[in-house]
Backbone as CSV, one residue per row, in Angstrom:
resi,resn,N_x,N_y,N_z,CA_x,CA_y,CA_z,C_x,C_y,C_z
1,UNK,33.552,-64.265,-103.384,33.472,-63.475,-104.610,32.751,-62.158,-104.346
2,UNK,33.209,-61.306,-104.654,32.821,-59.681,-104.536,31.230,-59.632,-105.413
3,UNK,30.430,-58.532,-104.726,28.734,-58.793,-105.818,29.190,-57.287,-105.100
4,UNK,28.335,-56.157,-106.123,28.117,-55.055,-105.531,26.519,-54.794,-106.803
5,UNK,25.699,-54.148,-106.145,24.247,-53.981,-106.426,23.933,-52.665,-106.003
6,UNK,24.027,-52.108,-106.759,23.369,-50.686,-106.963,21.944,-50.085,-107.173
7,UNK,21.097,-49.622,-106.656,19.644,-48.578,-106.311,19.867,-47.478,-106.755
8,UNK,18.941,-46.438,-107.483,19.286,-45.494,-108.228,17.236,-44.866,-108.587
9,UNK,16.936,-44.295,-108.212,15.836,-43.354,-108.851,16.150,-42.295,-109.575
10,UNK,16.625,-42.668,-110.847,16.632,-41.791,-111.722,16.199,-40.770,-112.438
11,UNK,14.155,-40.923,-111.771,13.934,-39.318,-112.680,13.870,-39.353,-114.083
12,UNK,13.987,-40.247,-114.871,13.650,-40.433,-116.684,15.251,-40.941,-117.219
13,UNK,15.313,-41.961,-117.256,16.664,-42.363,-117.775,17.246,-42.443,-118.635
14,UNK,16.275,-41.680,-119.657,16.656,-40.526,-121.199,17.450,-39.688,-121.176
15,UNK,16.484,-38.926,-119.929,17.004,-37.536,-119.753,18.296,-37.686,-118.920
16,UNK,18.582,-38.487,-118.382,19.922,-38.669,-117.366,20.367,-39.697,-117.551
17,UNK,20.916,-40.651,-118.891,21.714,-40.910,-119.350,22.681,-40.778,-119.370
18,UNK,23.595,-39.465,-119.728,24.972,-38.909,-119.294,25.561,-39.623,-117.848
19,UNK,24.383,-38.902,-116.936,25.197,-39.447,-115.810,25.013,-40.751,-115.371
20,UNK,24.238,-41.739,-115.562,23.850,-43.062,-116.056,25.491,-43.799,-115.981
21,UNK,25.496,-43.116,-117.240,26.927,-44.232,-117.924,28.627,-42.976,-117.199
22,UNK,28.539,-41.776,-116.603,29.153,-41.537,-116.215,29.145,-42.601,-114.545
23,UNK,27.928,-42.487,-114.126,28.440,-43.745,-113.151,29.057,-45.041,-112.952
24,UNK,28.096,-45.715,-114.059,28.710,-47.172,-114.628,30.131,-47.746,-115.180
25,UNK,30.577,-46.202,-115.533,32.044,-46.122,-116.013,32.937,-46.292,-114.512
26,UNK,32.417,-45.187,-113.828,33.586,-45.336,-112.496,33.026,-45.830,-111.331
27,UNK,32.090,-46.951,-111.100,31.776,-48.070,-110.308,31.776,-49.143,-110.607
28,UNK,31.257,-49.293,-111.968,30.657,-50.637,-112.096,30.008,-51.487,-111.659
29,UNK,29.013,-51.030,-110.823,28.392,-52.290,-109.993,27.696,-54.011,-110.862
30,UNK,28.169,-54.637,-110.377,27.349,-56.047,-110.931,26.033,-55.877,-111.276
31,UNK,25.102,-55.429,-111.195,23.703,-55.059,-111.307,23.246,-53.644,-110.518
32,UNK,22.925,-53.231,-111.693,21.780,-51.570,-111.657,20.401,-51.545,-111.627
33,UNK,19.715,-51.225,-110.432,18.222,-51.119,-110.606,17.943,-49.821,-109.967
34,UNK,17.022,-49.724,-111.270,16.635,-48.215,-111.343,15.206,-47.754,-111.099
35,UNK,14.768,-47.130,-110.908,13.340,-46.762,-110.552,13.049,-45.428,-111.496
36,UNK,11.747,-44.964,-111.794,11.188,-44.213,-112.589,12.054,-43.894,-113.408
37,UNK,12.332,-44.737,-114.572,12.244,-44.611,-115.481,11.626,-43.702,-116.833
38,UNK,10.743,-43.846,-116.302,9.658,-43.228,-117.277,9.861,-43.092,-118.913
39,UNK,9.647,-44.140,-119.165,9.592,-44.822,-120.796,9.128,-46.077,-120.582
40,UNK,8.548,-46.370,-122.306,8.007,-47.664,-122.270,9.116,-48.566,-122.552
41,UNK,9.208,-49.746,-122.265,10.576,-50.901,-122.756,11.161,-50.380,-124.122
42,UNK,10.584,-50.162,-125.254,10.829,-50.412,-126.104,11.422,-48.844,-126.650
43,UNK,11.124,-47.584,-125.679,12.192,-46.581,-125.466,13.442,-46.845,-124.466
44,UNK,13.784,-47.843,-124.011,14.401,-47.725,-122.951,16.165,-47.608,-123.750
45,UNK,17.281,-47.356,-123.125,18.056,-46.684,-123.999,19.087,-48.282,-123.910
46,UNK,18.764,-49.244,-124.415,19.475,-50.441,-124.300,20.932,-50.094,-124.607
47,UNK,21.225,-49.516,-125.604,22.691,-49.665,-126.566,23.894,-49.251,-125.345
48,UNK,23.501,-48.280,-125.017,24.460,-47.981,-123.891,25.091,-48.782,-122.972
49,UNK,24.279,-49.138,-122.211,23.888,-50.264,-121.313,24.904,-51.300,-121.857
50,UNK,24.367,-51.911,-122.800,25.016,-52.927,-123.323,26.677,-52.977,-123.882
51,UNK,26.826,-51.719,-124.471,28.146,-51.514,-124.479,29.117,-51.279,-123.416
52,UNK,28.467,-51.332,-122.365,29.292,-51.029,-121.152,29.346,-52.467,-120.209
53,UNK,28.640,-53.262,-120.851,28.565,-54.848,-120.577,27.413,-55.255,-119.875
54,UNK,26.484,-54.420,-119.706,24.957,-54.970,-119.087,24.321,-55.160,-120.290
55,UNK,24.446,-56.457,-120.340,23.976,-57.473,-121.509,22.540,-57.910,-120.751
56,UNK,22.531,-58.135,-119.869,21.147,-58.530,-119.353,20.257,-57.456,-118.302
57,UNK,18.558,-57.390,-119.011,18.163,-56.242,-119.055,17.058,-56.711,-118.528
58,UNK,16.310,-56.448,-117.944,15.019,-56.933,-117.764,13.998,-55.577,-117.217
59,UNK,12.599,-55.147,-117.886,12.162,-53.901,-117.896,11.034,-54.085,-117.214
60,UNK,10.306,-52.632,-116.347,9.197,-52.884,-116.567,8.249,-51.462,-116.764
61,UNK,8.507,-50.902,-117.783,8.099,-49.792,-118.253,6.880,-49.273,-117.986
62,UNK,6.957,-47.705,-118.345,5.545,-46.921,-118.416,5.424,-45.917,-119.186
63,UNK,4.335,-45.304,-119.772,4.482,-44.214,-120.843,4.888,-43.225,-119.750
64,UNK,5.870,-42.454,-119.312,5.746,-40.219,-118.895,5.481,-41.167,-117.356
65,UNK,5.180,-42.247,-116.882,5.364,-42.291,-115.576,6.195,-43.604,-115.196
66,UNK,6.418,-43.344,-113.691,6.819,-45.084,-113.058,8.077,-45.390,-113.771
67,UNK,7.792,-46.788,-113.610,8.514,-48.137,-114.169,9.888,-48.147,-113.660
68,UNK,10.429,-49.549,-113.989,11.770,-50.296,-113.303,12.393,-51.242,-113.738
69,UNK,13.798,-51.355,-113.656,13.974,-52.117,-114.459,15.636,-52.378,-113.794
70,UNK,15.905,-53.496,-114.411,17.296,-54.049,-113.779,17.912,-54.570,-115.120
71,UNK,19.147,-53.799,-114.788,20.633,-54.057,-115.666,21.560,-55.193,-114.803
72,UNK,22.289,-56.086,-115.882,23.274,-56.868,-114.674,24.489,-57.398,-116.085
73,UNK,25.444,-57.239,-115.271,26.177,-58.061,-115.971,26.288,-59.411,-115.771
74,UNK,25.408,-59.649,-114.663,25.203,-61.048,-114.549,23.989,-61.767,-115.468
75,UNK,23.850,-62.972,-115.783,22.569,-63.655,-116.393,21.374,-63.261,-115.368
76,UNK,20.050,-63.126,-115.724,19.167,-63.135,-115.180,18.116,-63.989,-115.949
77,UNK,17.541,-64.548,-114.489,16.601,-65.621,-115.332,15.107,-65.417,-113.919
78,UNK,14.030,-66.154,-114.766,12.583,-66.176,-113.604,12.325,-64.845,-113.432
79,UNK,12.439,-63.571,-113.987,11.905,-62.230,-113.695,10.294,-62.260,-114.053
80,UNK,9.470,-61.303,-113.385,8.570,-61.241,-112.950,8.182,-59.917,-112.428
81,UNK,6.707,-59.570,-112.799,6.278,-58.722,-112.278,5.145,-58.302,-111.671
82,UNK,4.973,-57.760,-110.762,3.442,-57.644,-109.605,3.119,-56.342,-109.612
83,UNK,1.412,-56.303,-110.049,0.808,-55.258,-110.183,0.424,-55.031,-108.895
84,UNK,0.995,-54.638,-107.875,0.607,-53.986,-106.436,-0.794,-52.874,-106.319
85,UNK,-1.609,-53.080,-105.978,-2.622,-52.708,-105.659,-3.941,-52.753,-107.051
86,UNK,-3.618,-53.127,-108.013,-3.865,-53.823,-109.373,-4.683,-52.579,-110.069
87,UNK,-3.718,-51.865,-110.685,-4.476,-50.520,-110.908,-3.461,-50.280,-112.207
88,UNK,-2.438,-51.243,-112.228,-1.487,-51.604,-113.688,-0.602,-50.573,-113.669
89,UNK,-0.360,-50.046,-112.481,1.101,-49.021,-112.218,2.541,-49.944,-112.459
90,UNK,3.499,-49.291,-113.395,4.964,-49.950,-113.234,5.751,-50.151,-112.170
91,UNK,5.787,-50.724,-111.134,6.258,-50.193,-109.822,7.161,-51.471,-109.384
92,UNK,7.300,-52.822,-110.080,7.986,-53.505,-109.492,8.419,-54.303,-110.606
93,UNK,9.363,-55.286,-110.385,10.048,-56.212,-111.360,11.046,-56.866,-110.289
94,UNK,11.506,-58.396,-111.076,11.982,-59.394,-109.748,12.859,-60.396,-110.938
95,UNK,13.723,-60.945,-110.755,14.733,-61.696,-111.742,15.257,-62.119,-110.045
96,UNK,15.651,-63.396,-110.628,16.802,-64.454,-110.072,18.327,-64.625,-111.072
97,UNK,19.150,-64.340,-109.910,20.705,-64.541,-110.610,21.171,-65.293,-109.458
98,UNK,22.941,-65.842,-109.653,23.230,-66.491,-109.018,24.682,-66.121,-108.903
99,UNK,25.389,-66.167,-107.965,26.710,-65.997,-107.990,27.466,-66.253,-106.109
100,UNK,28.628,-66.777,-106.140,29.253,-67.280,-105.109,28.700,-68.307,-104.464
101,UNK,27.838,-69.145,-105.645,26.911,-70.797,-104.717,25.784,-70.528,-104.437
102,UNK,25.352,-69.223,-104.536,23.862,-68.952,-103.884,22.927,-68.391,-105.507
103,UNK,22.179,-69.276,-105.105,20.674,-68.400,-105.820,20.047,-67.245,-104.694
104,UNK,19.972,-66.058,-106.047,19.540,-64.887,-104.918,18.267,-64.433,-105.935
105,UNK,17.333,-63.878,-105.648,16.199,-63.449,-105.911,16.176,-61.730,-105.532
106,UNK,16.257,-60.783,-106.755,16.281,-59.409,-105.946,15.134,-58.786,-106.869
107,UNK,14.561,-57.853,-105.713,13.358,-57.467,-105.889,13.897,-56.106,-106.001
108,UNK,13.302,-55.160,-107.138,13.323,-53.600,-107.309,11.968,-53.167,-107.447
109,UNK,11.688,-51.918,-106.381,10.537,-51.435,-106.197,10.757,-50.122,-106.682
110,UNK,9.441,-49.215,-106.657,8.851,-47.777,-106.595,7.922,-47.657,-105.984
111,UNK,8.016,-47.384,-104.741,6.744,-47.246,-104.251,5.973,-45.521,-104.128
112,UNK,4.283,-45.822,-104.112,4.173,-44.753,-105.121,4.223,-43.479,-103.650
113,UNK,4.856,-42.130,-104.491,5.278,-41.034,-103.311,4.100,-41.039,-101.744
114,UNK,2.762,-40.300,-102.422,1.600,-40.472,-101.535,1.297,-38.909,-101.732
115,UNK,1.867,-38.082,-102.902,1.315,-36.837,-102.619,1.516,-36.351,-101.561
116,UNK,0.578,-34.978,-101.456,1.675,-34.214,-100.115,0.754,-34.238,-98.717
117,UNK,-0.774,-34.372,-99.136,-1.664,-34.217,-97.734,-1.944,-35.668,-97.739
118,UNK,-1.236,-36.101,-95.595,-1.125,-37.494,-95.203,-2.659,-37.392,-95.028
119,UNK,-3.432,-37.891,-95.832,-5.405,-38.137,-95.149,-5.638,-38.504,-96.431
120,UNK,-5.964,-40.020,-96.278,-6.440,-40.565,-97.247,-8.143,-40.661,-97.858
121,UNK,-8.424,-39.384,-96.865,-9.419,-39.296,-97.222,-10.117,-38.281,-98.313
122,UNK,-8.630,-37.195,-97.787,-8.839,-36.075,-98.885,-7.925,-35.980,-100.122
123,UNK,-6.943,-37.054,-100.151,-5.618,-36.965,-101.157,-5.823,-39.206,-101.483
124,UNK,-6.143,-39.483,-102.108,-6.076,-40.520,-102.940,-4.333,-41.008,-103.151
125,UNK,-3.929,-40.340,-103.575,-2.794,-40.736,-103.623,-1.790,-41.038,-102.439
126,UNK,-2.319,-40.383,-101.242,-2.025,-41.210,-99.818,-2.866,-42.654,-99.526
127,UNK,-3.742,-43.158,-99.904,-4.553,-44.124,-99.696,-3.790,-45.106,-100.428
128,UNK,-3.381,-44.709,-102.129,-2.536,-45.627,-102.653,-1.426,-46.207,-102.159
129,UNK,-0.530,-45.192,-101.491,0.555,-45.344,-101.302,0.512,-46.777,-99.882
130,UNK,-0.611,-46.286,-98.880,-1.120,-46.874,-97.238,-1.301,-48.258,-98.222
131,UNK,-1.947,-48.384,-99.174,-2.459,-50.154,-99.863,-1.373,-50.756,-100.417
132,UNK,-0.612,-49.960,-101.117,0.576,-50.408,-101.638,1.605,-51.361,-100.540
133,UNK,1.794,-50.328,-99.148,2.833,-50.846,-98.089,1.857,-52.328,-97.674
134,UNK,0.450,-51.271,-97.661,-0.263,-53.271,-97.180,0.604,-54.695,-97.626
135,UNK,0.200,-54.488,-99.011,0.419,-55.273,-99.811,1.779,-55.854,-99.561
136,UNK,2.997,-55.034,-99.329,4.146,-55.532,-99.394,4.233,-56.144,-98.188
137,UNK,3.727,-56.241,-97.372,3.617,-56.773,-96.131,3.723,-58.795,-96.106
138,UNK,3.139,-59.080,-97.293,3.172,-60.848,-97.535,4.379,-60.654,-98.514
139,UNK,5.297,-60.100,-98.813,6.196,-60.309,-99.368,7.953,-61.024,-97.918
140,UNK,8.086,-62.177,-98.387,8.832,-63.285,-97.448,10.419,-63.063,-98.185
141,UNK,11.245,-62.719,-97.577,12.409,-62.755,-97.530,12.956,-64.189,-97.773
142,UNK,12.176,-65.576,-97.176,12.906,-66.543,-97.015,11.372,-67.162,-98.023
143,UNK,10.786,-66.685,-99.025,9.455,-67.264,-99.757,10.006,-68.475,-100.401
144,UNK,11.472,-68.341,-101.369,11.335,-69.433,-102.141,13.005,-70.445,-101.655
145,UNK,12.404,-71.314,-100.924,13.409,-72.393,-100.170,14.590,-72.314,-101.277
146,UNK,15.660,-72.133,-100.199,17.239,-72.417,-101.314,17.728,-71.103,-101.636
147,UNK,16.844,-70.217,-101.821,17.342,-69.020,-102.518,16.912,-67.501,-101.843
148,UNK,18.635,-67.165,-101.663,18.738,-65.653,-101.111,17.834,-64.560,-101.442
149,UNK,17.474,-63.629,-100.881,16.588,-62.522,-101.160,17.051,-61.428,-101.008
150,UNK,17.348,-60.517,-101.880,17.546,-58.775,-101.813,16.408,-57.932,-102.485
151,UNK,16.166,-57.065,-101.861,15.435,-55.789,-102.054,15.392,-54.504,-102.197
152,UNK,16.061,-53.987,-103.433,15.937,-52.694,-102.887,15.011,-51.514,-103.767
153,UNK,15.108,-50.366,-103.624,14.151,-49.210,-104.440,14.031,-47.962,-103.836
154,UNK,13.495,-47.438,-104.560,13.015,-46.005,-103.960,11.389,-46.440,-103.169
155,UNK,11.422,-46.274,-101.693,10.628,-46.686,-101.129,9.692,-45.573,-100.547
156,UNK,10.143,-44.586,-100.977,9.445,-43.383,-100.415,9.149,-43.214,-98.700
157,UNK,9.789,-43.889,-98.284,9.605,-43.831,-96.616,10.646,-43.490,-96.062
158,UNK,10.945,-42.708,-95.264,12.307,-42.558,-94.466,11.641,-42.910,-93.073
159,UNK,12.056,-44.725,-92.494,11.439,-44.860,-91.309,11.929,-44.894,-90.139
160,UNK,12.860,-44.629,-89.935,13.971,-43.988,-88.863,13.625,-42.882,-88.130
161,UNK,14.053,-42.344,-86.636,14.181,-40.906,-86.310,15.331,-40.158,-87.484
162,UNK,16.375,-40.805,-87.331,17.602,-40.327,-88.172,17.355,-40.320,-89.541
163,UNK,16.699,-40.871,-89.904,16.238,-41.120,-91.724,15.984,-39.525,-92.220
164,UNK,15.633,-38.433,-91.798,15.346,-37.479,-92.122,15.597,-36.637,-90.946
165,UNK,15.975,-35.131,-91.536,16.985,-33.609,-91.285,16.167,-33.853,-89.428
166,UNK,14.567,-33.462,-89.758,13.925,-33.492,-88.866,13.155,-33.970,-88.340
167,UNK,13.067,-34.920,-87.238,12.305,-35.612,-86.858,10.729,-35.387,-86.180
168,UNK,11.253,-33.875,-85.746,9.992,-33.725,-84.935,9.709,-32.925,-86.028
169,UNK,10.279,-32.043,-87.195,9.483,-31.075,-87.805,8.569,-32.302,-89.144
170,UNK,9.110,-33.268,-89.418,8.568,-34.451,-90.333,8.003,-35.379,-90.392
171,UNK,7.313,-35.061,-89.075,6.275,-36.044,-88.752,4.956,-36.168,-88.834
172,UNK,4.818,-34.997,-89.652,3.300,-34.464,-90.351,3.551,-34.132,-91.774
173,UNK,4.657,-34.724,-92.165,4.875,-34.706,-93.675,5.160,-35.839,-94.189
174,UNK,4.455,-36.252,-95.438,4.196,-37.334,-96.083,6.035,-37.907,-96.314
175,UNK,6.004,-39.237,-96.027,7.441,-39.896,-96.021,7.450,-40.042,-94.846
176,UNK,7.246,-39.680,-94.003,7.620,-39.460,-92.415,6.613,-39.746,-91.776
177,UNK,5.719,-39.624,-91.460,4.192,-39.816,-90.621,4.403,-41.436,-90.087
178,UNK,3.419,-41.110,-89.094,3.940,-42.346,-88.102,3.072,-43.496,-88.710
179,UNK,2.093,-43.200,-89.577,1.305,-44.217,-90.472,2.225,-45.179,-91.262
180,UNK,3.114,-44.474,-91.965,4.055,-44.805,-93.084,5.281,-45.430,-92.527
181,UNK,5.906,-44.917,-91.241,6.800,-45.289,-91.182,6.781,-46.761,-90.185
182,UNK,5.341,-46.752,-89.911,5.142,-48.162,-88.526,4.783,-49.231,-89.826
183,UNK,4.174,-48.441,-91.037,3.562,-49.542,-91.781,5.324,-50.462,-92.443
184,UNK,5.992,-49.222,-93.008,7.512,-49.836,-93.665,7.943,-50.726,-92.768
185,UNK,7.995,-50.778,-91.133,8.683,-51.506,-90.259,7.898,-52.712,-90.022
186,UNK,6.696,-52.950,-90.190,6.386,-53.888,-90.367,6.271,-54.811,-91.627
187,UNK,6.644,-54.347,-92.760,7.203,-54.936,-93.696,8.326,-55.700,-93.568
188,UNK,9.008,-54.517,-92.853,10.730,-55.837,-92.736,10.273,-57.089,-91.398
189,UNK,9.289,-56.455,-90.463,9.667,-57.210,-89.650,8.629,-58.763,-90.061
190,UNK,7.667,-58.728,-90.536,6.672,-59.827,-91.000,7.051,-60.490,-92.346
191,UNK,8.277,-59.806,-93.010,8.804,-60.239,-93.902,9.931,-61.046,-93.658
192,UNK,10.424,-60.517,-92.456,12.038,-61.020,-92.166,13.510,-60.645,-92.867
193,UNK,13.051,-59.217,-93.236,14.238,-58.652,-94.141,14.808,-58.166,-92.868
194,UNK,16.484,-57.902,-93.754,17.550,-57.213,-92.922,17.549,-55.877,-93.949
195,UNK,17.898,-54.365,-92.704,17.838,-53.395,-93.331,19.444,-53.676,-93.537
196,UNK,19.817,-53.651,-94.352,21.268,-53.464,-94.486,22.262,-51.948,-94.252
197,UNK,21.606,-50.948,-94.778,21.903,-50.066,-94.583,21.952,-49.349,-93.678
198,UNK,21.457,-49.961,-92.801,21.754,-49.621,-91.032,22.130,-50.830,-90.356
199,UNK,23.366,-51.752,-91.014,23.721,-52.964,-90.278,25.185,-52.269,-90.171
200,UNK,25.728,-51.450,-90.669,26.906,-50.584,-90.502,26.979,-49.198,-90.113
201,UNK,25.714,-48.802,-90.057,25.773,-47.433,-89.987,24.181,-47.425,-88.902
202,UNK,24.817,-47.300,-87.419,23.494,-47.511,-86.264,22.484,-46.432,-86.440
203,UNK,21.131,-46.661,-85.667,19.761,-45.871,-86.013,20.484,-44.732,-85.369
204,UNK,21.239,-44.349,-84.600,21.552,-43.023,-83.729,22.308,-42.002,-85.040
205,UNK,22.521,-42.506,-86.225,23.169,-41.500,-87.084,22.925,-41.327,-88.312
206,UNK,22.477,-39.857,-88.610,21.893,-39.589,-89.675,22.546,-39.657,-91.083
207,UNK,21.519,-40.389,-91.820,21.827,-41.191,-93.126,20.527,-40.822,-93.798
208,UNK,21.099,-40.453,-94.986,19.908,-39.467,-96.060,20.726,-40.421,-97.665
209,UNK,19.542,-40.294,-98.623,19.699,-40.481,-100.300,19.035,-39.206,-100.898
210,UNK,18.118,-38.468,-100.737,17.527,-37.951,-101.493,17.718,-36.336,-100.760
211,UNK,17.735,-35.417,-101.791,17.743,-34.167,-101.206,17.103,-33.141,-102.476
212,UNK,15.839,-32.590,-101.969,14.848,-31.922,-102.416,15.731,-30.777,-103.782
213,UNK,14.887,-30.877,-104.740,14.954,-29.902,-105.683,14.742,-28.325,-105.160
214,UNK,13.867,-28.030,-104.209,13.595,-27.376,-103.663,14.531,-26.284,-103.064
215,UNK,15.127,-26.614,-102.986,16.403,-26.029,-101.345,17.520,-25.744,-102.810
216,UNK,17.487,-24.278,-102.377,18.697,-23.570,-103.230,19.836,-24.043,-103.394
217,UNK,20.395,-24.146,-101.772,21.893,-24.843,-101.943,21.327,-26.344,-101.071
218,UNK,21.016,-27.309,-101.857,20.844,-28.422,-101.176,22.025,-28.988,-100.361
219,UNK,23.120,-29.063,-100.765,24.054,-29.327,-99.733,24.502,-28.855,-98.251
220,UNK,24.146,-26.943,-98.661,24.681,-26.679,-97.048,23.205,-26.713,-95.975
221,UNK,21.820,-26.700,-96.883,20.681,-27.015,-96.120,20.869,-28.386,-95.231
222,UNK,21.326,-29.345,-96.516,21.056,-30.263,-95.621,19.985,-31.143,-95.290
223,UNK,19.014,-30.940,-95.522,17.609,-31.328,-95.436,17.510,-32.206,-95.924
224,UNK,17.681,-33.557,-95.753,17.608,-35.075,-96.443,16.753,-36.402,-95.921
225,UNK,16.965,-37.100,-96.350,15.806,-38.292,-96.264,16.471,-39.259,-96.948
226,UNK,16.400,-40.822,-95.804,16.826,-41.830,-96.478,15.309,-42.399,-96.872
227,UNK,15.088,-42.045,-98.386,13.976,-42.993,-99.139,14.212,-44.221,-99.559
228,UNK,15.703,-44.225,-99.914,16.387,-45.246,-100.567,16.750,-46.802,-100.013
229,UNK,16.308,-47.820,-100.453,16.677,-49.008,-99.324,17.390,-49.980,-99.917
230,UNK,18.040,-51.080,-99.202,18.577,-51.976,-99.815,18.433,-53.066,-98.597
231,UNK,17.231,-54.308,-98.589,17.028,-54.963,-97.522,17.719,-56.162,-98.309
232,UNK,17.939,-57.581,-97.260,18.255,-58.255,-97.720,17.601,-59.811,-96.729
233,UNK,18.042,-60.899,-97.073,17.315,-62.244,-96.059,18.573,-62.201,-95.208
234,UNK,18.491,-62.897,-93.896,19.170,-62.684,-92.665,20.399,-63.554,-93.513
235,UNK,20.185,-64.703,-94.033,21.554,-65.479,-94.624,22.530,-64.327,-95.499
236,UNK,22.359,-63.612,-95.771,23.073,-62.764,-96.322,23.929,-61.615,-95.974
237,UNK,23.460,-61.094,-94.372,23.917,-60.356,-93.610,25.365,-60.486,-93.349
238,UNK,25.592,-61.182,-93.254,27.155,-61.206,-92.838,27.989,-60.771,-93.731
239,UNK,27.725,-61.440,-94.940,28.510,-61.246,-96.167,28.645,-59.898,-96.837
240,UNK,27.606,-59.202,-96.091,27.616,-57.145,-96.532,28.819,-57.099,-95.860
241,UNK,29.946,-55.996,-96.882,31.010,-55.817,-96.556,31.028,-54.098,-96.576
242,UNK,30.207,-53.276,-97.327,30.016,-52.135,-97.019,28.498,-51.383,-97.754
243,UNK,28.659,-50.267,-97.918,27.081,-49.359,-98.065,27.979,-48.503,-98.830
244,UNK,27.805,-47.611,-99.847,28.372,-46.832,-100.510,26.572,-45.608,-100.991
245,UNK,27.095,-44.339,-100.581,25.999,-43.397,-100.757,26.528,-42.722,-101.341
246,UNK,26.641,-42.700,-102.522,27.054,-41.324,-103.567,26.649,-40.092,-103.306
247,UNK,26.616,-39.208,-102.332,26.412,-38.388,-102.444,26.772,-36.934,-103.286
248,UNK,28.075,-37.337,-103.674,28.646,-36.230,-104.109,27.707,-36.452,-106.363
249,UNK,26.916,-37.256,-106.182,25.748,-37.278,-107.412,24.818,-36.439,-107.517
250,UNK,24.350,-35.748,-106.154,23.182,-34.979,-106.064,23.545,-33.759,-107.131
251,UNK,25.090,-33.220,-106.925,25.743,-32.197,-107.072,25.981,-32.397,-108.965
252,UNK,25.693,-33.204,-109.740,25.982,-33.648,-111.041,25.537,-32.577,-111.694
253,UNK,25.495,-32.853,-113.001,24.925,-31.969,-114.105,23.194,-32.143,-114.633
254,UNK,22.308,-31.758,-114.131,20.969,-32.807,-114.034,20.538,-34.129,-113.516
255,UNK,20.956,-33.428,-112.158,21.245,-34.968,-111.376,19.448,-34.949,-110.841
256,UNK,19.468,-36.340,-110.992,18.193,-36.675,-109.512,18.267,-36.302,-108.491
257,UNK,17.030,-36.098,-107.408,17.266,-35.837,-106.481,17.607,-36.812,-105.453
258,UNK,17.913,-38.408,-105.714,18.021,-39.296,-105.368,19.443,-39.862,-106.079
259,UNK,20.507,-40.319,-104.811,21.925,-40.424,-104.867,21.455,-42.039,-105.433
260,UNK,22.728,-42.479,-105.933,23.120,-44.030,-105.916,23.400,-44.887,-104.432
261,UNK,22.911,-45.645,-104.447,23.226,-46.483,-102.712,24.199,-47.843,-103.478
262,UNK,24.652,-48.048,-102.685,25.579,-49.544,-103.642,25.699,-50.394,-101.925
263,UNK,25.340,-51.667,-102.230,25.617,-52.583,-101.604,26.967,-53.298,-101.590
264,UNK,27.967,-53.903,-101.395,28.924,-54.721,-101.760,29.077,-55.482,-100.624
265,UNK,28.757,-57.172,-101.356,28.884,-57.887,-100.729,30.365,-59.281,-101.061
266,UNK,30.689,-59.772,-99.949,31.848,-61.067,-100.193,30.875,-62.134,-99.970
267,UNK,30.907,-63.018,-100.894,30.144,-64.096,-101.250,31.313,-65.046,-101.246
């Protein structure tokens, strides 16, 4: 049975609504998880959603910052949420669904940017970000016996050479630093996740989601970064049948600076 699971940092999902449901119209993925949000649950723009058949919603809001939340047209049940570094930031949410015989467990993150100076001594918001990856570090791919694990979010790390334009010029810039990117790899590897998104597409070739507000013509710059992830438990690997990177989203009408990633898997 076909599952396709979609990642999306949306940037306020008020304000980019339009293209929201202009996506949902011509993909459809089985489940949407979105990152910064930025509304509380009870702004969140349900009606839409629901008319387009994501009947099941599960939030985890914030006033003007954060939050996350997962759409599915599938049932979701056991969702849950972890205050990572316990400072009551919106940054994660977790539901169990089931489909093709398997219980799967998928986790949607935000992890927080880190501000722009890597020294956690003089920028706080790099220190957050260094406790945050700690933390995700006891998070187990294979934690709850019986049941599959996916992961994905805006992770703020591009931990690859290829993950970003430049390797040697981005290695003293926050996302990139060899702090951040040894800490992300040891997440998958003490966790036992599969990067999926480089199970089709090898570390030798450059693969980007996000492309800076910054850069006039972001397309012919070029200048990109895969922030975006979609890990999964090794039982599941096989069954990835492709990676889909919207890129041609960056280019929208008030688009994020962060494309859609879509998983699709045969179950």
């Amino acid at each position: 049975m076909a599952l396709s699971i979609t990642t999306w940092n949306i940037n306020s999902v008020r304000l980019r609504m339009p293209i929201v449901e202009q996506f949902l119209k011509s993909h459809s993925p089985d489940i949407l998880c979105l990152q910064e949000i930025k509304c509380q649950n009870d702004q969140f723009p349900l009606e839409p959603f629901q008319a387009l058949g994501y009947e099941h919603i599960i939030l985890h809001g914030q006033k003007g910052y954060h939050g996350v939340a997962i759409a599915s047209r599938l049932p979701l049940t056991e969702d849950y949420r972890t205050d990572y570094c316990g400072v009551g930031d919106s940054r994660h949410i977790s539901a169990r669904f089931q489909h093709g015989g398997k219980h799967i467990r998928i986790h949607n993150f935000y992890v927080p940017a880190g501000g722009n100076e890597p020294d956690r001594t003089v920028n706080p918001k790099f220190g957050h970000k260094l406790d945050f990856v700690e933390e995700m570090k006891a998070l187990r791919a294979d934690a709850e016996p019986g049941v599959s694990a996916i992961l994905v979010g805006d992770l703020n790390i591009a931990p690859l050479e290829n993950d970003v334009w430049s390797h040697k010029q981005m290695l003293k810039i926050v996302s990139h630093t060899p702090i951040e990117t040894d800490g992300l790899l040891e997440v998958i590897r003490k966790g036992g996740w599969l990067d999926l998104m480089r199970q089709h597409t090898p570390a030798s070739e450059k693969l980007y989601t996000w492309w800076s507000y910054r850069a006039k013509d972001w397309s012919a710059a070029d200048r990109g970064r895969r922030l975006d992830h979609i890990w999964s438990s090794p039982d599941l690997g096989a069954h990835l049948k492709d990676i889909g990177i919207l890129r041609e989203a960056r280019g929208w009408t008030q688009p994020s600076d962060h494309v859609p990633v879509t998983a699709y898997f045969d179950l």
